[in-house]
Backbone as CSV, one residue per row, in Angstrom:
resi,resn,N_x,N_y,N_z,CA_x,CA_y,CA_z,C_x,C_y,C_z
1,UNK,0.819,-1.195,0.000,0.000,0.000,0.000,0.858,1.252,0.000
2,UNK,1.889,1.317,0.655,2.696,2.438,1.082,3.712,2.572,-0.088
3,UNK,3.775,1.233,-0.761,4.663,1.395,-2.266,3.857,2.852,-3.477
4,UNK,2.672,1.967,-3.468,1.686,3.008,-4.414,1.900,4.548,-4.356
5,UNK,2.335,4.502,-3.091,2.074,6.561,-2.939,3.536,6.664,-2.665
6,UNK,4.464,5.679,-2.929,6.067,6.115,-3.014,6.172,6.556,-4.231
7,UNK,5.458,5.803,-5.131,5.197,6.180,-6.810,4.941,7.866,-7.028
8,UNK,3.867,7.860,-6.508,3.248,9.611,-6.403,4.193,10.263,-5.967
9,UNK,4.606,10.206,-4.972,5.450,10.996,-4.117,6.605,11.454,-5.325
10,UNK,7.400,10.201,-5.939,8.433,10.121,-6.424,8.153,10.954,-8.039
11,UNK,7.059,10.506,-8.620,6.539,11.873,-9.598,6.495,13.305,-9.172
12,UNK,6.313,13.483,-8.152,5.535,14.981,-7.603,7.256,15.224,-7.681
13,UNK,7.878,14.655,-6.830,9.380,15.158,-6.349,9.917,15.344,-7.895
14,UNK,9.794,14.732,-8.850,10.813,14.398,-10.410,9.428,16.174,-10.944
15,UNK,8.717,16.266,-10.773,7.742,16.723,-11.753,8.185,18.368,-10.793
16,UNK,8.701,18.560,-9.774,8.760,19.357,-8.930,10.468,20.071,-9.494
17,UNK,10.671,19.227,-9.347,12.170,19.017,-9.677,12.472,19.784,-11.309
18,UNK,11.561,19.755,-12.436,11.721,19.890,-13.624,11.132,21.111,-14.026
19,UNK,10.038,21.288,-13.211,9.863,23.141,-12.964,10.743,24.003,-12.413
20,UNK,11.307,23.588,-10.945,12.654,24.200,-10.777,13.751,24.919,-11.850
21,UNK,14.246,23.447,-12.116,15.150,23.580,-13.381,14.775,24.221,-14.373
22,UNK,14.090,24.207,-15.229,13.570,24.809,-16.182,13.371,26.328,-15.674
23,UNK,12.706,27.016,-15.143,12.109,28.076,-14.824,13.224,28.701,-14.090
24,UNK,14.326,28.401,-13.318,15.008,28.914,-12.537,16.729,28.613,-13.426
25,UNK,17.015,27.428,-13.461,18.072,27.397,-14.147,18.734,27.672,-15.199
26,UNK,18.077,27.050,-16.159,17.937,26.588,-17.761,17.487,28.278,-18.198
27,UNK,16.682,29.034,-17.608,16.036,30.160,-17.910,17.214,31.233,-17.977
28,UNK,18.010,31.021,-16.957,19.137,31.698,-16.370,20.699,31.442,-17.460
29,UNK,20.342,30.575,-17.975,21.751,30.013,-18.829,21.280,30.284,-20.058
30,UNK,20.020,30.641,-21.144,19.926,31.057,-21.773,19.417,32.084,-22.535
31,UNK,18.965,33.362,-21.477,18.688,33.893,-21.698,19.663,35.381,-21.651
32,UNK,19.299,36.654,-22.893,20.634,37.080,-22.798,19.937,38.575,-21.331
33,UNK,21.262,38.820,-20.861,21.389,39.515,-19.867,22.692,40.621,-19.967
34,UNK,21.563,41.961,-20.518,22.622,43.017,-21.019,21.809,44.243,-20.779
35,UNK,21.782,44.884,-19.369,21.455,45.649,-18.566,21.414,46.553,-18.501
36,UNK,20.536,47.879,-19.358,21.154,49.321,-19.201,19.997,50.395,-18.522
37,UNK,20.242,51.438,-18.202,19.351,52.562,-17.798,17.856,52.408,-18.635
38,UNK,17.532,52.275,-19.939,17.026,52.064,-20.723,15.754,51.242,-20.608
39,UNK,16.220,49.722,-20.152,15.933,48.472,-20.369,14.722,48.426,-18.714
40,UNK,15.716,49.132,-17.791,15.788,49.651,-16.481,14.295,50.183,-16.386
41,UNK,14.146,51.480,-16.979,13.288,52.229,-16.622,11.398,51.972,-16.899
42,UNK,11.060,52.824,-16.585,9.865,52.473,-16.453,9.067,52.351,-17.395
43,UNK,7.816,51.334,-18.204,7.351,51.187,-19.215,5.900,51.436,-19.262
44,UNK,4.844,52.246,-19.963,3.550,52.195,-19.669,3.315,52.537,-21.566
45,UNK,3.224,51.476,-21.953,2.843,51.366,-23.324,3.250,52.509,-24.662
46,UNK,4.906,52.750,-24.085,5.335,53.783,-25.259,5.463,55.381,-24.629
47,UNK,4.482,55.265,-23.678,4.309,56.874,-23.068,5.022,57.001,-21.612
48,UNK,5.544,58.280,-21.736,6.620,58.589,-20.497,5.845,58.458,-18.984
49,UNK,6.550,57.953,-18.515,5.088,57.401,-17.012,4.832,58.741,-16.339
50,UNK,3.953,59.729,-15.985,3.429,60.908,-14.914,3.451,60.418,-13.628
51,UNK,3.808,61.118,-12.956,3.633,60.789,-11.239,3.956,59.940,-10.861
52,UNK,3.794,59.169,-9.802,4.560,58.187,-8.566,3.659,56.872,-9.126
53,UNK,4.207,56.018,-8.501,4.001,54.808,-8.862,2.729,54.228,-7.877
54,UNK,2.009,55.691,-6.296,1.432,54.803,-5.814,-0.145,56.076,-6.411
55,UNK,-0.293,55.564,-7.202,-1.893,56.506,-7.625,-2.940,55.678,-7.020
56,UNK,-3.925,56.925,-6.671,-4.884,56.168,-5.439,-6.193,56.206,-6.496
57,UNK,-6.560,54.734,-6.592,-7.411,54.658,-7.077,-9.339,54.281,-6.318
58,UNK,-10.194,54.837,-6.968,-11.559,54.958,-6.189,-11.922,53.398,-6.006
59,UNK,-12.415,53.502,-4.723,-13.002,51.639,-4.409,-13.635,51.178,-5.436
60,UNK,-14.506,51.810,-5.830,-15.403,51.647,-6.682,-15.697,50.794,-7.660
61,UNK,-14.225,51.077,-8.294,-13.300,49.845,-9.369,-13.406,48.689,-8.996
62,UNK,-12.817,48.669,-7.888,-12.506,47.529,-7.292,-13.978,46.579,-7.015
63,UNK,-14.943,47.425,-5.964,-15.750,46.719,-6.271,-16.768,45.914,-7.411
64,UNK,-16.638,47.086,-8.237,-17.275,46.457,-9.752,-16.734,45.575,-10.467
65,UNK,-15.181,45.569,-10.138,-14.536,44.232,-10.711,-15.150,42.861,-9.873
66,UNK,-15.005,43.378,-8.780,-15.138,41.726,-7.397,-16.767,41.503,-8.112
67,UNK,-17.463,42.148,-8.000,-19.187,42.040,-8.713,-18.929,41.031,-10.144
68,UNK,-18.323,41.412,-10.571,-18.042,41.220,-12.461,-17.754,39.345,-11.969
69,UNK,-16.486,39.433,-10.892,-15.799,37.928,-11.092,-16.963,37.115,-10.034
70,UNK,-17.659,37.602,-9.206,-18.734,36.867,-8.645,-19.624,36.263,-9.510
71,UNK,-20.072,37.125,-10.689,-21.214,36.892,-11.093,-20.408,35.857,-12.084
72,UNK,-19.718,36.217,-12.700,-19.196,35.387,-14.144,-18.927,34.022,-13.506
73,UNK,-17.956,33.989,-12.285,-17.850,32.471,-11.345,-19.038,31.634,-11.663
74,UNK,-20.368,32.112,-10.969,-21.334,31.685,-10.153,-21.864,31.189,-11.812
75,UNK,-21.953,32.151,-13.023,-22.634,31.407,-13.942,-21.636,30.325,-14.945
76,UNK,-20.683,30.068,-14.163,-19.872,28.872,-15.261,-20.764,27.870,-14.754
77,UNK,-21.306,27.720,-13.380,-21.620,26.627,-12.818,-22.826,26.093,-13.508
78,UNK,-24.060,26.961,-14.304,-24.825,26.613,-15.267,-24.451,25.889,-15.941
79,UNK,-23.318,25.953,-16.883,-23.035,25.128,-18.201,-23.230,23.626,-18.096
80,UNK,-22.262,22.860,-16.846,-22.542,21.682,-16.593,-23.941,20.932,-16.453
81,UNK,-24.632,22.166,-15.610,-25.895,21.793,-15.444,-26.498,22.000,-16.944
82,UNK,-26.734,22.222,-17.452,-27.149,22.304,-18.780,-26.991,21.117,-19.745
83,UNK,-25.613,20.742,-19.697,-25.454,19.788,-20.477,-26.220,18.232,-19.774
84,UNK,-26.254,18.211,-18.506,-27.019,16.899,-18.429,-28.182,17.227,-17.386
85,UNK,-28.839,17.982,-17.997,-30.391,18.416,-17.472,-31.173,17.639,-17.830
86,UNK,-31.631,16.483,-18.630,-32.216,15.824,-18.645,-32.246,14.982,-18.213
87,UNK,-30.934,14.039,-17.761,-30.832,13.341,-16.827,-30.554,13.357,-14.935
88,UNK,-30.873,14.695,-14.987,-31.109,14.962,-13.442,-32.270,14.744,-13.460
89,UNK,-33.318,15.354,-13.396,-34.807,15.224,-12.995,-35.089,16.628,-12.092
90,UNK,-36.129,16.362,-11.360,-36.938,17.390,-10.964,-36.268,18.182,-10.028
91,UNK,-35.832,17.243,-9.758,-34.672,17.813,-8.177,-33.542,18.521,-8.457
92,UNK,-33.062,18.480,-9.262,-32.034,19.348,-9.841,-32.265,20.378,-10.743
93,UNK,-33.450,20.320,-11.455,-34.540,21.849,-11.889,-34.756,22.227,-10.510
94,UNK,-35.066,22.461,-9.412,-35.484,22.727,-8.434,-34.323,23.254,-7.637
95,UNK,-33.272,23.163,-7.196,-32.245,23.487,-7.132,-31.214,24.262,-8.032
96,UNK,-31.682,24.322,-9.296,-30.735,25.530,-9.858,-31.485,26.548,-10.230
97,UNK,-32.773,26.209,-9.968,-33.890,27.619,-9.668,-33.587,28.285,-8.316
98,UNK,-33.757,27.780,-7.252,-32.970,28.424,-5.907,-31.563,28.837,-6.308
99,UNK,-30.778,28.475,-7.007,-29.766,29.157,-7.053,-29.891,30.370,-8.359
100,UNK,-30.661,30.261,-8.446,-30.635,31.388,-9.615,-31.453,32.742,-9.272
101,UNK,-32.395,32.072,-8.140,-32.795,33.168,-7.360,-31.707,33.807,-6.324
102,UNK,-31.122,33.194,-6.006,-30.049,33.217,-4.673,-29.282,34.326,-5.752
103,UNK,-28.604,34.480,-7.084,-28.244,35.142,-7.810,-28.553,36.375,-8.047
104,UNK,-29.865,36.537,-8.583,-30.728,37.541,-8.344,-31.107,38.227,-7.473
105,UNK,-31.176,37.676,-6.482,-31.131,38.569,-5.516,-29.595,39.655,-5.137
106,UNK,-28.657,38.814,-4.757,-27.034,39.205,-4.800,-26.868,40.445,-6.041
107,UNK,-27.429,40.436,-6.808,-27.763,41.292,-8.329,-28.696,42.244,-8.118
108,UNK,-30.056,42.071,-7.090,-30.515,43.348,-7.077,-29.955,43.982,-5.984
109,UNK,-29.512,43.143,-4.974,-28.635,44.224,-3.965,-27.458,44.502,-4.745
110,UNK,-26.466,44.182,-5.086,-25.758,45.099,-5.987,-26.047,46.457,-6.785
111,UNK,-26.952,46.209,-7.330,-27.572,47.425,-7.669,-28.578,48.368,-6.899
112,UNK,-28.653,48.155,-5.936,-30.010,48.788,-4.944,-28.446,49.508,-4.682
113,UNK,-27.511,48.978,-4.101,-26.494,49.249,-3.531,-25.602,50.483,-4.097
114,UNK,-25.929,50.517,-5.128,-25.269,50.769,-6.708,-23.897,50.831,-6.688
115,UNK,-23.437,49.594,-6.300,-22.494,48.886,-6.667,-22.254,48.688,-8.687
116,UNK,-22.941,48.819,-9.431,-22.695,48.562,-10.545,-22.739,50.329,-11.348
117,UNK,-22.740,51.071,-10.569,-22.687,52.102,-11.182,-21.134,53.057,-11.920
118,UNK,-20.802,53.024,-12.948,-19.064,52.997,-13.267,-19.309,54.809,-12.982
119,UNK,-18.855,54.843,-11.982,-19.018,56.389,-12.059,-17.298,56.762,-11.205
């Protein structure tokens, strides 16, 4: 029994081992490394960077992003259900209706909230 997961172990360690190398070593030995003020400085798509590096940005963002990745999460979980909806039955129509209300709701408080407002 204890052989079986010497196996695993001994992949994880070899498979552990080959990301190391690769990413840290191998990366290091061929890649070229020729260092100037230039190369150095700061990059924002061609244009000379304005101001400090700590710009304070409004929550706001932030929250409308966290909203955006909640909602998009919560509806991957449809797809599966979709594809074998016919072979669930009633009970599982019944349950992704509660969750779709459970959604909707989270969605009108977001917006009661006005959390979705890009202002």
């Amino acid at each position: 029994m204890a052989a079986d997961y010497a196996y695993v172990l001994f992949f994880l360690i070899i498979g552990a081992l080959f990301v190391v190398f690769n990413i840290d070593i191998l990366s290091r030995l061929i890649r070229p490394s020729k260092p100037n003020p230039t190369k150095l400085s700061t990059y924002e798509c061609g244009e000379d960077p304005i101001g400090g590096p700590w710009l304070r940005i409004h929550v706001r963002y932030y929250l409308f992003a966290l909203v955006f990745i909640i909602f998009a999460v919560e509806t991957v979980f449809l797809f599966p259900w979709a594809i074998v909806y016919r072979s669930l039955g009633l009970f599982a129509f019944v349950e992704m209706m509660i969750f779709i209300v459970i959604l909707l709701i989270g969605l009108a408080y977001a917006w009661a909230t006005g959390a979705l407002e890009w202002v």
